[in-house]
N, CA, C and O of each residue as an XYZ file, in Angstrom:
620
protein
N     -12.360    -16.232    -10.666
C     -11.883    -17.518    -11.162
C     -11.632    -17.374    -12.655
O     -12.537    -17.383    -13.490
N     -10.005    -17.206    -13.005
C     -10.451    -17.144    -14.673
C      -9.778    -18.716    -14.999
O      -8.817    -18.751    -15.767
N     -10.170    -19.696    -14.551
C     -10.172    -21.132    -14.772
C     -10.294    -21.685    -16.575
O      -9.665    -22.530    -17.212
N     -11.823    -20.394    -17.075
C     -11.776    -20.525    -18.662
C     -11.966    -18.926    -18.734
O     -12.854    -18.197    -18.293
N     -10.602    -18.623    -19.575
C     -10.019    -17.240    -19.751
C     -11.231    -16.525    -20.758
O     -11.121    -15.372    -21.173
N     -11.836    -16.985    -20.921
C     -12.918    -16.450    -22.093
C     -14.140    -15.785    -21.046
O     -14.354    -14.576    -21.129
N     -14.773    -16.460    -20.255
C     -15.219    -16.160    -18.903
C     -15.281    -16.210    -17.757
O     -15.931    -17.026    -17.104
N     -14.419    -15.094    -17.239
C     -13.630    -15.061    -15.504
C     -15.063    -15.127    -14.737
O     -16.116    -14.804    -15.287
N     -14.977    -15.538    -13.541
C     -16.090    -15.724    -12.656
C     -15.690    -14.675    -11.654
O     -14.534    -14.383    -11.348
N     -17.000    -14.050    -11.098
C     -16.287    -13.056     -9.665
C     -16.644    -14.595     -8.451
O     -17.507    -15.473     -8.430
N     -15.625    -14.299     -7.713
C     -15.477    -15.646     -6.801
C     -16.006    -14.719     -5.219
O     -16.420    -15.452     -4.321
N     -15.979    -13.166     -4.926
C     -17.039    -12.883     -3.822
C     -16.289    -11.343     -3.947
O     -15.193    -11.194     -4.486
N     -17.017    -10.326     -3.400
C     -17.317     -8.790     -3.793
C     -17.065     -8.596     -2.022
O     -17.761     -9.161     -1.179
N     -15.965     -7.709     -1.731
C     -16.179     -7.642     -0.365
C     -15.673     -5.414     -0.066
O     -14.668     -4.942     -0.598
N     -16.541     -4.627      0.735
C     -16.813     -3.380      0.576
C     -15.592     -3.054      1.992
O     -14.936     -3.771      2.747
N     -15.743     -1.818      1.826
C     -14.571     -0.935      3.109
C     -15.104      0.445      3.447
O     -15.389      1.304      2.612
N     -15.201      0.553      4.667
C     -15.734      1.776      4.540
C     -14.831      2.998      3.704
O     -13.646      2.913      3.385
N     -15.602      3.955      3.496
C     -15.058      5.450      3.022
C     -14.408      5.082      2.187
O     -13.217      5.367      2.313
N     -14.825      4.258      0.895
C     -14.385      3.528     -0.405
C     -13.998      5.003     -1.056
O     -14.718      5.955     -0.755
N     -12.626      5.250     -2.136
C     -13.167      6.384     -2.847
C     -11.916      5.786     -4.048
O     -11.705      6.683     -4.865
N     -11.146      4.640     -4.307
C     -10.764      4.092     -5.613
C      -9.382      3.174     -5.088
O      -8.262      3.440     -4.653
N     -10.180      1.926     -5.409
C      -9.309      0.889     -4.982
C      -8.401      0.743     -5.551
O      -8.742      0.188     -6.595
N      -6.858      0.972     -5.537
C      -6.091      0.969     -6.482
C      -5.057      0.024     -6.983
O      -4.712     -0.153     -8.151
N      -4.703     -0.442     -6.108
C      -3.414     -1.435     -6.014
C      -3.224     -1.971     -4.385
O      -3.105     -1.266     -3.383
N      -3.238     -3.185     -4.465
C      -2.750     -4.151     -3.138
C      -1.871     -5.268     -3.537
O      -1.459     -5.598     -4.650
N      -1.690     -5.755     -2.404
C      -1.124     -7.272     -2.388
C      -0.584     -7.932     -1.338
O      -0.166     -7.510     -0.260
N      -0.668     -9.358     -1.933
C      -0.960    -10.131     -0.577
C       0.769    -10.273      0.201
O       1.876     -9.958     -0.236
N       0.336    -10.881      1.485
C       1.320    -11.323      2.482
C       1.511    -12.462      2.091
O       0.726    -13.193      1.486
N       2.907    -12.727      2.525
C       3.973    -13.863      1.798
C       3.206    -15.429      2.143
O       3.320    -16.544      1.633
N       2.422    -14.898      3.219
C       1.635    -16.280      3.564
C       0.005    -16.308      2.662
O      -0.647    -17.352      2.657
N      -0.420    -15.258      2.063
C      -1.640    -15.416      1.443
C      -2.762    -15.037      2.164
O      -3.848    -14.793      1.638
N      -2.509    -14.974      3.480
C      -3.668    -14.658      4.277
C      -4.481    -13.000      4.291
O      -5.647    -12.706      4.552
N      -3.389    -12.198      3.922
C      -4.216    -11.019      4.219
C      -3.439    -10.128      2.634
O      -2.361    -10.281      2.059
N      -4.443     -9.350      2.426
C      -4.481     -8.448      1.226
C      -4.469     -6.999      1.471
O      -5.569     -6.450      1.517
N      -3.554     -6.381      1.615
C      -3.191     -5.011      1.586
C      -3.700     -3.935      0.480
O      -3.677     -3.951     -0.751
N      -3.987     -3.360      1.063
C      -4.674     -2.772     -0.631
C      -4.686     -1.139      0.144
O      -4.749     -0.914      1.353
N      -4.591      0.026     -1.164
C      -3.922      1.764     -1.239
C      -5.831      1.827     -1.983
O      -6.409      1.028     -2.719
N      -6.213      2.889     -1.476
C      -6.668      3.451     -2.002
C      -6.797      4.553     -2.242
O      -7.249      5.352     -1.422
N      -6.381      4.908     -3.589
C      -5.826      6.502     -4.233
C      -6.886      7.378     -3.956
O      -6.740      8.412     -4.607
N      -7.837      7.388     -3.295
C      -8.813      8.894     -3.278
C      -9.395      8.882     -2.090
O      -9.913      9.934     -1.715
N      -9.450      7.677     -1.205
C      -9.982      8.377      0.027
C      -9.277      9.379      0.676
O     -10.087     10.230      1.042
N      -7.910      9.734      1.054
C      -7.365     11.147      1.241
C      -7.610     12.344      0.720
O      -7.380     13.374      1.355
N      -8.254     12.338     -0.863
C      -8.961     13.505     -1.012
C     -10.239     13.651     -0.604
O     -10.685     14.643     -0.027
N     -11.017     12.375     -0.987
C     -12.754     12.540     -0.632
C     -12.927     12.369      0.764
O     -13.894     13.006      1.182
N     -12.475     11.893      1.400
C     -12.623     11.668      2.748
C     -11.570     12.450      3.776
O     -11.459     11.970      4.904
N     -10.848     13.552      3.459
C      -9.785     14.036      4.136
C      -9.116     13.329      5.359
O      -8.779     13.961      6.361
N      -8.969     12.167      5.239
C      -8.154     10.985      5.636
C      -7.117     11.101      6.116
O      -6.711     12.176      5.673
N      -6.104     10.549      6.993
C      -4.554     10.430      6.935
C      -4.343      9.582      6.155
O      -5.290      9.082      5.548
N      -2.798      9.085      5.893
C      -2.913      8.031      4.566
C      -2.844      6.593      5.227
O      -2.147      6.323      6.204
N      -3.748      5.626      4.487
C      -4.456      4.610      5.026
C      -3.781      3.606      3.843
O      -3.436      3.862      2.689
N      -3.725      1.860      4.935
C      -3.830      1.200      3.748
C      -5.178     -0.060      4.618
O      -5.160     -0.662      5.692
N      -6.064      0.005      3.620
C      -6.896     -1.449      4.113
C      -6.568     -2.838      4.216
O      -6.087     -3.461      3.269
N      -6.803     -3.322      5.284
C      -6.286     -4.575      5.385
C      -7.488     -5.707      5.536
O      -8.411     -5.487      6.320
N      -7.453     -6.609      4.957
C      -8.235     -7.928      4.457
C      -7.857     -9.151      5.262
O      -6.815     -9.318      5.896
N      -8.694     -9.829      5.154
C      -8.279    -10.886      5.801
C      -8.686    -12.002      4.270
O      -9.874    -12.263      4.080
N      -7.822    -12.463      3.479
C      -8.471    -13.220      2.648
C      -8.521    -14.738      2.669
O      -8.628    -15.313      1.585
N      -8.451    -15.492      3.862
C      -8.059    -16.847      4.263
C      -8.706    -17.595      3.528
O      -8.290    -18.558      2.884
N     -10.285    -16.962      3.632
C     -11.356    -17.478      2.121
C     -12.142    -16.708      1.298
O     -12.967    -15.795      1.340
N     -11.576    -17.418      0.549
C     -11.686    -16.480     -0.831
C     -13.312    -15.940     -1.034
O     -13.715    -14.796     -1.243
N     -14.140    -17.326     -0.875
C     -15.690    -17.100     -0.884
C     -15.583    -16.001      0.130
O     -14.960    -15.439     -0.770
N     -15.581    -15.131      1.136
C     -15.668    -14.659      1.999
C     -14.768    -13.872      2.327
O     -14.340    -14.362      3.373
N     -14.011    -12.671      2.048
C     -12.838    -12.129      2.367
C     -13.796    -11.222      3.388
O     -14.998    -10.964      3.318
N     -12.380    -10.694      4.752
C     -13.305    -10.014      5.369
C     -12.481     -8.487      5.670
O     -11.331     -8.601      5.245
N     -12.648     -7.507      6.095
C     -12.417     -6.480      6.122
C     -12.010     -6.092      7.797
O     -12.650     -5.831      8.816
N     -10.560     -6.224      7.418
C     -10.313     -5.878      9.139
C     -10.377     -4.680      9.836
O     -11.101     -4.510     10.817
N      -9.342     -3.508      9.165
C      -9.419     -1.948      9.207
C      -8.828     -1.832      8.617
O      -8.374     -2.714      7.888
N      -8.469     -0.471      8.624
C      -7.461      0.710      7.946
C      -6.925      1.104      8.794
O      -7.381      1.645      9.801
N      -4.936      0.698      8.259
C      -4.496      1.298      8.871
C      -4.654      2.757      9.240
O      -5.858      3.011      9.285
N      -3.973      3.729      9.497
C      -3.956      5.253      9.710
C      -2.354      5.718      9.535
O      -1.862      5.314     10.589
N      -1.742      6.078      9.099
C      -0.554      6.869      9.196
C       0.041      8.485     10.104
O      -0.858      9.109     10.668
N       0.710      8.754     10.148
C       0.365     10.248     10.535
C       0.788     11.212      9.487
O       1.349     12.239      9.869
N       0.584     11.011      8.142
C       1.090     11.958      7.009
C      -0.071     11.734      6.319
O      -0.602     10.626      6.248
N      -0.700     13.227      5.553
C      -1.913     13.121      4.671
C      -1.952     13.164      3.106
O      -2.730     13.555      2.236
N      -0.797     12.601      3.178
C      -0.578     12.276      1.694
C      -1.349     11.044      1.086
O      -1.856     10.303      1.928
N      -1.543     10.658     -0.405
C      -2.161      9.829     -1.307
C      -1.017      8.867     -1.009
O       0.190      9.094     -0.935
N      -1.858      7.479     -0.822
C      -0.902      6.965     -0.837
C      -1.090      5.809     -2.568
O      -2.204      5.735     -3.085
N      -0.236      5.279     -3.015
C      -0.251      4.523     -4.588
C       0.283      3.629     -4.752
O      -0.515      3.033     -5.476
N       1.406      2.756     -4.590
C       1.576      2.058     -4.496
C       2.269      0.964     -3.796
O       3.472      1.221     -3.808
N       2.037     -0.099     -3.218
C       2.523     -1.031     -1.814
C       2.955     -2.301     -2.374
O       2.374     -2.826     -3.324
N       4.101     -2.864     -1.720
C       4.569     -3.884     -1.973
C       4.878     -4.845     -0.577
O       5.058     -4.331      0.527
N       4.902     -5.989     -0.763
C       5.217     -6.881      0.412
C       6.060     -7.479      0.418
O       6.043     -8.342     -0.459
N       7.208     -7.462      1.258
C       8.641     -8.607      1.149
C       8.657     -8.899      2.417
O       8.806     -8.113      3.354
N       8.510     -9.964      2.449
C       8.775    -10.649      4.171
C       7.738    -10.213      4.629
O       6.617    -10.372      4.146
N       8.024     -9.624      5.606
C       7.234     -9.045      6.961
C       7.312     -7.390      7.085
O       7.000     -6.830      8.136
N       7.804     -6.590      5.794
C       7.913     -5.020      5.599
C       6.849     -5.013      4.557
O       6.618     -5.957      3.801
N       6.163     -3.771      4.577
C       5.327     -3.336      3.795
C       6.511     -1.953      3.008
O       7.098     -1.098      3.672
N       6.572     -2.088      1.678
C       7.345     -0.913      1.022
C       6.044     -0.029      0.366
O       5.613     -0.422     -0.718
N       5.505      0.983      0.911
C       4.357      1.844      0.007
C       5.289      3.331     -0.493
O       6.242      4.026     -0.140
N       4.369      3.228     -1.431
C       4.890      4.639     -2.287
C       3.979      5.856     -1.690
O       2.809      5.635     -2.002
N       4.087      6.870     -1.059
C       3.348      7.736     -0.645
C       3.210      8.818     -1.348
O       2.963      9.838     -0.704
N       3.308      8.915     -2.645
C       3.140     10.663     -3.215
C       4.145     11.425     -2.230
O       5.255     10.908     -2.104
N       3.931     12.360     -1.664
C       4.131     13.461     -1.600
C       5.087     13.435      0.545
O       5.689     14.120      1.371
N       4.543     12.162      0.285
C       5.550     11.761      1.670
C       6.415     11.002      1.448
O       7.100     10.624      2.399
N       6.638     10.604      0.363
C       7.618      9.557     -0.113
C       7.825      8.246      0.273
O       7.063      7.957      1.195
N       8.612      7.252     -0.088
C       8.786      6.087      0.952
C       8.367      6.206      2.267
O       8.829      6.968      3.116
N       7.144      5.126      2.426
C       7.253      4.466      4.026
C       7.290      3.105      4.220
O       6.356      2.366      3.906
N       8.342      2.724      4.732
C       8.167      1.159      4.969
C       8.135      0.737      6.356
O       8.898      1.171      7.219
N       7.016     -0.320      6.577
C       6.304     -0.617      7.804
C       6.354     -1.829      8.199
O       6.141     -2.601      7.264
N       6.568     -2.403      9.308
C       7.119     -3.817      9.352
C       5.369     -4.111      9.861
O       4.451     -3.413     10.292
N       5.587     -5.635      9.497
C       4.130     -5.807      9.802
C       4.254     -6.719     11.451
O       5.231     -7.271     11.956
N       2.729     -6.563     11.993
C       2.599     -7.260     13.087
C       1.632     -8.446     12.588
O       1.669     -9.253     11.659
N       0.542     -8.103     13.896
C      -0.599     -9.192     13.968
C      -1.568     -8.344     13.302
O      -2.307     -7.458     13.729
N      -1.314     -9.009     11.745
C      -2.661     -8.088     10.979
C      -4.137     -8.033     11.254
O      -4.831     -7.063     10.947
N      -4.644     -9.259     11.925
C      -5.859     -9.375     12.327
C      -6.041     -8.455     13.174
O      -7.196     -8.029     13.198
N      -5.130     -7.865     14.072
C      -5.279     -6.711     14.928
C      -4.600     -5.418     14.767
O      -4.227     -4.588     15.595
N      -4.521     -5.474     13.145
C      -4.181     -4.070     12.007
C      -2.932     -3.923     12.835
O      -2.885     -2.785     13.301
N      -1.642     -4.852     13.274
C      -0.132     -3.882     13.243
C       0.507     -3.993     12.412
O       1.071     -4.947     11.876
N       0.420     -2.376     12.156
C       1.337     -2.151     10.973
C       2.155     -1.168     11.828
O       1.550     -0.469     12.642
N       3.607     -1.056     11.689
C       4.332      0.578     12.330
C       5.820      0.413     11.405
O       6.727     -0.401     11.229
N       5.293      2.061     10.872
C       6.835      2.438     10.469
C       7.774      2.379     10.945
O       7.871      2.759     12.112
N       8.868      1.883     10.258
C      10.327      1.841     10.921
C      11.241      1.883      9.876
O      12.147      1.050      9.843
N      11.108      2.926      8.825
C      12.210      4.195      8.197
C      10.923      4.509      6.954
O       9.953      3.809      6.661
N      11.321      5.687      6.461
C      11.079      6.615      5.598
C      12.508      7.555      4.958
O      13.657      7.845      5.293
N      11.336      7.820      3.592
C      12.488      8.425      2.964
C      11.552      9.864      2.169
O      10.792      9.417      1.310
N      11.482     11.220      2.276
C      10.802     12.011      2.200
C      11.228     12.621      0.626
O      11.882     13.659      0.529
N      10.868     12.007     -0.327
C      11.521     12.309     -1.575
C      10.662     13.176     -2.255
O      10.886     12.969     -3.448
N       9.836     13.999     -2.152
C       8.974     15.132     -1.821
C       9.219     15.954     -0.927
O       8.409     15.903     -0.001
N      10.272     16.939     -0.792
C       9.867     17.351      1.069
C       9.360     18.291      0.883
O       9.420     18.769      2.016
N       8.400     19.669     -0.237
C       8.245     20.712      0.063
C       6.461     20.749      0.794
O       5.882     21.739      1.242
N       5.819     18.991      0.677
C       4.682     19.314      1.363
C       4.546     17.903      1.759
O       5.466     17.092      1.860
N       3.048     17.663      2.015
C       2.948     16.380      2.518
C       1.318     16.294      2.038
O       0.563     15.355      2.292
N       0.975     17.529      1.275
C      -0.362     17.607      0.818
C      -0.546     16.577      0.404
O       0.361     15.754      0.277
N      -2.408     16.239     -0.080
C      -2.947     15.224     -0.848
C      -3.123     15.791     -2.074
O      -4.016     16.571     -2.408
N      -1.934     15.218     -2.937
C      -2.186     15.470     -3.926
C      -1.025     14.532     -5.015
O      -0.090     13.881     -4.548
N      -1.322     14.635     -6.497
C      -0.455     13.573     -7.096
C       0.790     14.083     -7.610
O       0.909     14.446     -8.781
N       1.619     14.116     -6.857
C       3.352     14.632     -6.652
C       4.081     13.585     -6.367
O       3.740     12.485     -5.932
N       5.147     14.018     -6.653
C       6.319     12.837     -6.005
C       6.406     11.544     -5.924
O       6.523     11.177     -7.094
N       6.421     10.571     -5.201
C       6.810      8.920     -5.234
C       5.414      8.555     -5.647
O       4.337      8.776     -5.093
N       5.895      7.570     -7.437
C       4.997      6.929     -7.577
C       4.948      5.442     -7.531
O       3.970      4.744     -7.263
N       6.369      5.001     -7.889
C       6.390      3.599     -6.980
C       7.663      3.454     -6.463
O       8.582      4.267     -6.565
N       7.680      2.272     -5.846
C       8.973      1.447     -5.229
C       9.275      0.001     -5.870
O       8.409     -0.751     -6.317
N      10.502     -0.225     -5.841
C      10.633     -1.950     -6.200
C      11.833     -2.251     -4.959
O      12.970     -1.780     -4.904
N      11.037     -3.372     -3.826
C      12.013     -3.832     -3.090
C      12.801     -5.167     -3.630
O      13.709     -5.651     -2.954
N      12.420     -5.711     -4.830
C      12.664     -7.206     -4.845
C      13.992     -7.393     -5.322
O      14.254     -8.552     -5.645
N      14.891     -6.555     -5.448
C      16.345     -6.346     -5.934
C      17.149     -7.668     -5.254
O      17.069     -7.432     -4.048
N      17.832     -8.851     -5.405
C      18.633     -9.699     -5.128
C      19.640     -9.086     -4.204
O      19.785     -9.489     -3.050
N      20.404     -8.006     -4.777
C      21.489     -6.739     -3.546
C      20.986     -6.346     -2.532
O      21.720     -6.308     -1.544
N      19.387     -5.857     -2.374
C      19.028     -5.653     -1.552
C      18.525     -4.359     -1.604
O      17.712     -4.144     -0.705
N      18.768     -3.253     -2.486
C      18.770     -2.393     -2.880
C      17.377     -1.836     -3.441
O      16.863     -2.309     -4.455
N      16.839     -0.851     -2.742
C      15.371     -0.414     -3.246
C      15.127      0.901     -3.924
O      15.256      2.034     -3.462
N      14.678      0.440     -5.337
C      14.213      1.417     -6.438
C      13.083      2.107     -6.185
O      11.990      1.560     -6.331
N      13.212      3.593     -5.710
C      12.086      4.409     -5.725
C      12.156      5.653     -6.779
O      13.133      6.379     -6.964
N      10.463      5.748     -7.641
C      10.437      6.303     -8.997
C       9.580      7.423     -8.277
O       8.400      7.218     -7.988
N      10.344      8.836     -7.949
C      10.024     10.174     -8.093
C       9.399     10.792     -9.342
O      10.047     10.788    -10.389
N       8.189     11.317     -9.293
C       7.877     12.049    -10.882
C       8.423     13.362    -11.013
O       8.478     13.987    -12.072
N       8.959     13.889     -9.527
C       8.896     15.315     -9.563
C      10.315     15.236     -9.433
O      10.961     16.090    -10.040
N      11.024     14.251     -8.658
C      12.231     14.511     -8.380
C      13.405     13.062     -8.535
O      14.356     12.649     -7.871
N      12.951     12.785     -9.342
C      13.345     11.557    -10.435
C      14.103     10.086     -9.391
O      14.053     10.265     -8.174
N      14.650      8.953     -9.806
C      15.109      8.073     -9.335
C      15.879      7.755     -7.951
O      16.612      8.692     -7.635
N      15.893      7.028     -7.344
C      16.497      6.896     -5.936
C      16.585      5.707     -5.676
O      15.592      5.022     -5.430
N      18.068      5.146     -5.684
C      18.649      3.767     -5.170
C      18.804      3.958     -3.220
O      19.478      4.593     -2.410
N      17.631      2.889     -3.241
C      18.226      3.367     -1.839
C      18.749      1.538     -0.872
O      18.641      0.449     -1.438
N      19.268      1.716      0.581
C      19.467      0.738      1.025
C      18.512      0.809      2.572
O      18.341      1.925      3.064
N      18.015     -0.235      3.170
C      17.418     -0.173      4.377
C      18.627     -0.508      5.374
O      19.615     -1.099      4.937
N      18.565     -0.235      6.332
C      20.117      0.048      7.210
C      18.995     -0.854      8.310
O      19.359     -1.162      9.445
């Protein structure tokens, strides 16, 4: 609650298993559930790449539904939400974007990728570090470190 910006309140602390650095999430267009990357369980936990999903309906109480699973073992860093697609930045697998289901019953499934990394799929910090879907054209900005910029379109 930062209601008085001088002292924010924690409003409730909620855990996930095989925690290893919460990095970046965000919510669904309706508010209900919180997506969230965490950058190190693929190394500490030799993981596939995962994103946790929340249920945050109340705030006093957020609850912890699962993790997704992917089938690529790359880091994943950063995720965005437009509509009903999840746009995540995967390191070293590059773009995956995942249309969402019934999150309470974790569906998430890919339906396109873009491999802007292709010489591995290791866990490690290479290649796509973010995406921007929110372009008015329609048009999605993905920022390669290794292999620089990419306008792309979803077909």
């Amino acid at each position: 609650d930062v209601t008085d910006k001088s002292a924010p309140l924690t409003i409730s602390s909620t855990s996930y298993p095989q925690s290893g650095f919460a990095h970046q999430g965000w919510l669904t267009e309706d508010h209900r559930f919180f997506l969230l990357g965490d950058e190190l369980d693929e190394l500490r936990f030799a993981v596939p790449t995962r994103i946790q999903i929340f249920d945050v309906t109340d705030l006093d109480a957020p609850v912890f539904i699962s993790a997704y699973e992917a089938t690529t073992t790359s880091i994943d860093h950063n995720l965005y939400i437009l509509g009903n697609r999840v746009f995540q930045a995967s390191y070293t697998s590059g773009l995956r974007v995942l249309e969402i289901g019934d999150l309470s019953n974790s569906e998430l499934m890919e339906i396109a990728f873009l491999d802007t990394y292709p010489d591995s799929d290791i866990a490690e910090f290479e290649g796509l570090w973010s995406v921007y879907p929110f372009l008015p054209s329609g048009n999605i900005i993905a920022s390669d470190s290794s292999n620089g910029l990419f306008i792309l379109t979803l077909q």
